[in-house]
C-alpha positions in Angstrom: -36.4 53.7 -104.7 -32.9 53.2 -103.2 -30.3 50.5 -104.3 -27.7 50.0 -101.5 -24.8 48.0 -101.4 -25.3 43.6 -100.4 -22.4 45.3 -97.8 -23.6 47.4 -95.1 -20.4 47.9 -93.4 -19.2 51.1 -95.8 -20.6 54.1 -93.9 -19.1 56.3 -97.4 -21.5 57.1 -100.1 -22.5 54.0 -102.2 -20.4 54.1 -105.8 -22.0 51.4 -107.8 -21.6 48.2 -107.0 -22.7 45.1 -108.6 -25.9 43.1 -107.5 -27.1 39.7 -108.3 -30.0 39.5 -110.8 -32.5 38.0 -108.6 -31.9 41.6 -106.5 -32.1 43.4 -109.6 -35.6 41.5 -110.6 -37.0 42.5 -107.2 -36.4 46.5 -107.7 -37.8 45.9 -111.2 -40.4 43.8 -110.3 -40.1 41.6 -113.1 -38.6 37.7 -114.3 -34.9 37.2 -113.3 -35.2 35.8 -117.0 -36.3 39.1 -118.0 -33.4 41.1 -116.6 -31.0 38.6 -118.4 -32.9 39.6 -121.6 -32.2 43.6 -120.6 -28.5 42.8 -120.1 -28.4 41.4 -123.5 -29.9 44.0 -125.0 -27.9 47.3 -123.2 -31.1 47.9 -121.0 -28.9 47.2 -117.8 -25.4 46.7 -117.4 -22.9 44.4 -116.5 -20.8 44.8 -113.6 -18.4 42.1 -112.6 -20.4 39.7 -113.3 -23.2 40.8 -111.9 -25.7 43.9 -112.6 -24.9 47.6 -112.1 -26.6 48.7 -109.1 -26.4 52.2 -111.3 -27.8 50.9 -114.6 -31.0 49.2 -112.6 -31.5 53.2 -110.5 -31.2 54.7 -114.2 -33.6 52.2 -115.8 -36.0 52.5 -112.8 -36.1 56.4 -113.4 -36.2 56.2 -116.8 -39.4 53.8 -116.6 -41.3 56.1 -114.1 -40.4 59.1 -116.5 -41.9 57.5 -119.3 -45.0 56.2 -116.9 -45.8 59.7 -115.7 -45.7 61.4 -119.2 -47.2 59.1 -121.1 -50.3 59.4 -118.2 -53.6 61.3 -119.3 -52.6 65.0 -118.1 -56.0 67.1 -117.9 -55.7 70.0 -120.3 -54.3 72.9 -117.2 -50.6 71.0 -117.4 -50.4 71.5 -120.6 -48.8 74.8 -121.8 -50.7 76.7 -124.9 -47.7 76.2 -127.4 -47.4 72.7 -125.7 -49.5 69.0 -126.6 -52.5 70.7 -127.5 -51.1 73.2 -129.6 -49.8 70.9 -131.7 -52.8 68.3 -131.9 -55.1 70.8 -132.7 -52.7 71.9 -135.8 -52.3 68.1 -137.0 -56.1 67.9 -136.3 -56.8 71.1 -138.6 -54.5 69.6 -141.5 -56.0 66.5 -141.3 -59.1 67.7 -141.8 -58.2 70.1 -144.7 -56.8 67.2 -146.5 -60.2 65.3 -146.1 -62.1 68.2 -147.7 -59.9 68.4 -150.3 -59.7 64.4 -150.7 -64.2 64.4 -150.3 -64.1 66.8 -153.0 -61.7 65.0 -155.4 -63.8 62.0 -155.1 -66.6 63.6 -155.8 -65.5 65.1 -159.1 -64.5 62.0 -160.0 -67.6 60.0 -159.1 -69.4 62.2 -161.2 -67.4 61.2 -164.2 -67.5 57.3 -163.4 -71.7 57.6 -162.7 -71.6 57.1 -166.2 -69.6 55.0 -167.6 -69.8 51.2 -168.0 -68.3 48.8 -165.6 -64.6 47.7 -167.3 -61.2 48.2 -167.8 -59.7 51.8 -168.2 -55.9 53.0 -168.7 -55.0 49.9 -166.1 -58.5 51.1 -163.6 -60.8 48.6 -162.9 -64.3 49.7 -163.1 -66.7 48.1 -161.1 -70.4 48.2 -159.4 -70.4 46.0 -156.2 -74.0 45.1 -154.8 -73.8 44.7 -151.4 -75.9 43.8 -148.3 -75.7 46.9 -146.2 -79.1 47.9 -145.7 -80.3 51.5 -144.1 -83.4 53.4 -142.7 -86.3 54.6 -145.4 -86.1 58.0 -144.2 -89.4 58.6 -146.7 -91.4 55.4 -145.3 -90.4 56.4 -141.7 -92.4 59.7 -142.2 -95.0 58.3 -143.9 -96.0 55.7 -141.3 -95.6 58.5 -138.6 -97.7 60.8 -140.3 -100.2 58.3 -140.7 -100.4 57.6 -137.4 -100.6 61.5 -136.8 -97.4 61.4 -134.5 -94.2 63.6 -134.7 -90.9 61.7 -135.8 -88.5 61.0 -132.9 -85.6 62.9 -133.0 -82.6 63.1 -130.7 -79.5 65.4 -130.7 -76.2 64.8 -131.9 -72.8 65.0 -130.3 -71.4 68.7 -130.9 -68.7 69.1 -134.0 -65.6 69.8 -133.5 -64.1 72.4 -135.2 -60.6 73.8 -135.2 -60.0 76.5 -136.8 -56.4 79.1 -136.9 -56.6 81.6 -133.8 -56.3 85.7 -134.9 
């Protein structure tokens, strides 16, 4: 996208020059009221009154840059040590801090199995009944065993699992 000068008369490079915001919204493709708010804010500049022809160029660039890398990339443009590298390592801590959290609540459910609901060192004990229902695994199989037919089963999506390369 070129910006040229509201003078066509210079045949010299274009230096920046100032434009009018209405020129400035067309090259954004945005609100006139909306490059006001950018000028405010540093997004653009002021030149002479008007907008830098420069600081709209830059923001435009800027904009596409951040358009084309935030785009889904497939997996080939990325470089080993790169994206993947690194979601794969938060993914792997992640889930080592899950294990580890799993297993402290289980050590500690064991303890509060058996104790009454109440007040402990500022903890508030307490059984909630709830409405959730699930499948009777045991009734399922008995109802398709009496009508002498084999439960329906179906696969499941594959684990992921990420573990340190050798």
């Amino acid at each position: 996208m070129t910006i040229t000068a509201d003078t066509a008369t210079s045949t010299s490079p274009v230096r920046d020059h100032a434009i009018s915001v209405e020129t400035a919204a067309d090259v954004l493709a945005i609100q006139p009221a909306t490059v006001r708010r950018y000028l405010r804010s540093g997004r653009l500049a002021r030149l002479a009154g008007a907008v830098s022809a420069d600081s709209v160029a830059a923001y435009v660039a800027t904009r596409e840059d951040n358009i084309t890398r935030s785009r889904f990339k497939p997996t080939a443009a990325y470089g080993p040590d790169g994206h993947i590298a690194a979601a794969a390592a938060l993914y792997y801590r992640a889930a080592a801090m899950a294990r580890q959290a799993e297993a402290w609540k289980k050590l500690a459910k064991t303890v509060l199995d058996h104790v009454a609901d109440g007040v402990y060192g500022g903890w508030d004990v307490a059984r909630k009944p709830t409405t959730k229902k699930v499948r009777d695994g045991k009734a399922i199989d008995a109802r398709f065993a009496q009508l002498k037919e084999p439960v329906p089963m179906k696969g499941v999506a594959p684990s992921l699992v990420v573990t340190r390369a050798a």
